[in-house]
C-alpha positions in Angstrom: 8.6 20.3 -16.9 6.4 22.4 -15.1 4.3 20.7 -12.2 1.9 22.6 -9.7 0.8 19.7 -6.8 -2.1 20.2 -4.9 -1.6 18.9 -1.7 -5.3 18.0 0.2 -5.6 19.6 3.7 -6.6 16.5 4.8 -2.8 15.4 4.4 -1.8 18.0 7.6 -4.6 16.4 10.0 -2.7 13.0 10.0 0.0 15.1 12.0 2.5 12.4 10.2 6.2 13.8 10.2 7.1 10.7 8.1 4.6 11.9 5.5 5.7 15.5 5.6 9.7 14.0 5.4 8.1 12.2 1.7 6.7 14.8 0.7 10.2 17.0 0.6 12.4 14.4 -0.3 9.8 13.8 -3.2 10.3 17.4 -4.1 13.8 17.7 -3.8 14.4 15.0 -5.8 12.3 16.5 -8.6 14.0 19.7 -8.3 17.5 18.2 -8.7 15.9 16.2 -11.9 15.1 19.8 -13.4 11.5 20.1 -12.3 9.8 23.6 -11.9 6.9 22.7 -8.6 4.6 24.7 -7.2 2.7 23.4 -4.1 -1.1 24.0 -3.0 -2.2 23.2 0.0 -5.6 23.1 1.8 -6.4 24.1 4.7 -8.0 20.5 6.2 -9.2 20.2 10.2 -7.5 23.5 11.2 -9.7 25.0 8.8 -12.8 23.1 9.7 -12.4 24.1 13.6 -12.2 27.8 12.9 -14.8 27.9 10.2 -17.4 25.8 12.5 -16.8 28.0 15.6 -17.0 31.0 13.8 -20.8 29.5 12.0 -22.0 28.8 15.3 -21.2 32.4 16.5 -23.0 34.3 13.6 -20.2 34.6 10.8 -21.0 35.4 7.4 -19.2 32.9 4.5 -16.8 35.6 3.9 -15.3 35.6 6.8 -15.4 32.0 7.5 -13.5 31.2 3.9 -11.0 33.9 5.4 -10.4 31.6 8.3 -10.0 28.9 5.9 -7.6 30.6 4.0 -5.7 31.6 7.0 -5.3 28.3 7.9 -4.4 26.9 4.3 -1.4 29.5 4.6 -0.3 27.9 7.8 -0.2 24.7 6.2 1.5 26.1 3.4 4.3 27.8 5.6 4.9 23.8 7.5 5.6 22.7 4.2 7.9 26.2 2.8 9.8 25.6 6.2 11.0 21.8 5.4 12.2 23.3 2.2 14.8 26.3 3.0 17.1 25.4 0.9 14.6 25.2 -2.7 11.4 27.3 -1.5 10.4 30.7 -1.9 10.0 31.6 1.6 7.0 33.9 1.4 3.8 32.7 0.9 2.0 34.5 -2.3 -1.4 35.6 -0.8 -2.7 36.4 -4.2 -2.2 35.3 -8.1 0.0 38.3 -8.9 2.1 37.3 -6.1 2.6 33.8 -6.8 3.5 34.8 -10.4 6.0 37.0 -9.2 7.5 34.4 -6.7 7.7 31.9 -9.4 9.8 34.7 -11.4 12.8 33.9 -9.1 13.1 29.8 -9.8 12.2 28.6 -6.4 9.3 25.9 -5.4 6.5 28.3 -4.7 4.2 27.0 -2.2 1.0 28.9 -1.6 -2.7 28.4 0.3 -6.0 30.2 -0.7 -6.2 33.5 -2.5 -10.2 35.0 -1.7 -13.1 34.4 -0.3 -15.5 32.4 -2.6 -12.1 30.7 -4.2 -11.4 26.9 -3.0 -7.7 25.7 -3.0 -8.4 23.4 -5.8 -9.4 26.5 -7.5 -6.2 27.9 -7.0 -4.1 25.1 -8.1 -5.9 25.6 -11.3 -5.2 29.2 -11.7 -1.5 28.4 -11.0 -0.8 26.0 -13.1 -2.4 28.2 -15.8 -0.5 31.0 -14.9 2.9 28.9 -14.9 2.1 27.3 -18.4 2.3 23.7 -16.0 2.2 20.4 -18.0 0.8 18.5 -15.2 -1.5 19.3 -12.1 -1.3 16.3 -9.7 -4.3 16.3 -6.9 -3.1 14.3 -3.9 -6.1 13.7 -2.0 -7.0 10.5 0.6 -8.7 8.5 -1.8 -6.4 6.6 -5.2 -8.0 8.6 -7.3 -11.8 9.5 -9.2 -14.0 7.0 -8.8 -17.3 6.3 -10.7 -19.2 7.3 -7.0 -17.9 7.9 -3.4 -15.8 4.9 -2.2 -16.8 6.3 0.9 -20.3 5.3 1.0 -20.1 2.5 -2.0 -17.8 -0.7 -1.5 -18.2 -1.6 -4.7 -17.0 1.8 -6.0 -14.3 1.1 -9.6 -11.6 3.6 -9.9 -11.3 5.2 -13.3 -8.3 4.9 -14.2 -8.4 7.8 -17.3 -11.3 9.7 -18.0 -12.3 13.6 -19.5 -13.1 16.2 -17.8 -16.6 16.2 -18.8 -17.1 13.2 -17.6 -15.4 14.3 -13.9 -18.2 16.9 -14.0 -20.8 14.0 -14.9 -19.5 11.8 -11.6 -18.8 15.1 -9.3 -22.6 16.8 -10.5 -24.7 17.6 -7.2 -21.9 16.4 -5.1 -20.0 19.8 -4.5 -20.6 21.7 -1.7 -20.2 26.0 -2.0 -19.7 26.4 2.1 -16.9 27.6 3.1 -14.4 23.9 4.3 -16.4 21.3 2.4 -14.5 21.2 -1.2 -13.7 18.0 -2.5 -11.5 17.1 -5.7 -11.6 19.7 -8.7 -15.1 22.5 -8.3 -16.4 23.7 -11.3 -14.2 26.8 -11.6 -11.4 24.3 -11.3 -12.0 22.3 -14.1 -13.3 25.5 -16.4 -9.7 26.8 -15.4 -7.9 23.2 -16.6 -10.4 23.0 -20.0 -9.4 26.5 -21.0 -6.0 25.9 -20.8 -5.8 22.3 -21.5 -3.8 21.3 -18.1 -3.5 17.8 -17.7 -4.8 16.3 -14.0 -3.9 13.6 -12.1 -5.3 12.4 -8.9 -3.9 10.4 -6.7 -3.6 9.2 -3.2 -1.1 11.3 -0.6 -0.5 8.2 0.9 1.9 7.3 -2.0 3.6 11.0 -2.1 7.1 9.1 -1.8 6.2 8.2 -5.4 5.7 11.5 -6.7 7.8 11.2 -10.2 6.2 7.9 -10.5 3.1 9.3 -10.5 4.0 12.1 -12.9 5.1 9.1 -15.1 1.9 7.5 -15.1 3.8 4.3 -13.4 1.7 4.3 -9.8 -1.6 3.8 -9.5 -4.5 7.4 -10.0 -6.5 8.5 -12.2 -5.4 10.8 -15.7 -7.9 13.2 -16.6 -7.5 14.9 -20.0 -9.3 18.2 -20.8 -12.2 17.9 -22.8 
């Protein structure tokens, strides 16, 4: 089984060793049950800090979604290093180069591609590009709910939905700047309806529970192209 995780940048700004210890023991053990994983990561407060400075000083959104991609790598590179012994130890910088990683049976773990392109994005194109059965989102919250738990108490989880109705609950609530995507963008789920990629979004917090969450035994949200 084929698995491409997308890991939110938000996970690095805890600065939690104990979660970046559950996160490779989580992948290890999946690669010892026979799992192929790829790993996204985003680029979270590192990002942020560059891409903010960098506004206030004049920079177009080119160069600030560089700095965020630049920083997605370095996150990407903390995770490659706590895996020597199953990771690719490069980090792909491009499609083409995360196919060709992939070509040597080692977890691939990449950042952004381009400008323009969020990391959710990416994880898309990935786990097109490696015929994945499964792309998990781990972000902070347990999964989609019907409107931002953030701002709503009362917010329900959905606990299975389509992806046409993701793009119902996410409409007018994505952001094209350059640090400020949240969940799956548009292109993201155009990429997962194309190719019929299954989603899953859960909560990072529980990344000790990785195959549990691939089995649909912890608690997120399945989304099924549509």
């Amino acid at each position: 089984m084929n698995v491409i995780l997308k890991v939110s940048g938000k996970f690095f700004d805890e600065e939690d060793p104990a979660k970046l210890l559950a996160l490779k023991n989580s992948v290890l053990q999946l690669v010892k049950e026979g799992y192929r994983v790829g790993i996204v990561t985003g680029g979270g407060q590192t990002a942020r800090k560059y891409i903010n400075l960098a506004r206030k000083m004049g920079s177009n959104e080119a160069f600030l979604d560089l700095l965020g991609i630049w920083a997605s790598r370095l996150n990407a590179y903390l995770v490659v290093f706590s895996l020597p012994e199953v990771a690719y130890m490069k980090v792909p910088e491009s499609l083409e180069e995360f196919i060709q990683a992939w070509s040597h049976g080692k977890v691939v773990v990449t950042g952004g591609f381009q400008p323009g392109q969020s990391t959710a994005a990416v994880s898309a194109l990935v786990a097109e590009a490696t015929n994945a059965d499964l792309l998990v989102v781990a972000t902070n919250v347990d999964g989609v709910y019907e409107k931002d738990p953030r701002l709503y108490s009362d917010a329900k989880l959905v606990s299975r939905l389509t992806t046409t109705e993701l793009k119902r609950i996410l409409e007018g609530s994505q952001s094209v700047s350059a640090g400020t995507y949240e969940l799956l963008d548009p292109l993201a789920i155009k990429i997962v309806e194309r190719s019929r990629i299954r989603v899953i979004v859960a909560n990072y917090n529980r990344i000790s529970k990785l195959k549990e969450i691939i089995k649909g035994e912890e608690v997120a949200s399945i989304v099924e192209p549509a």
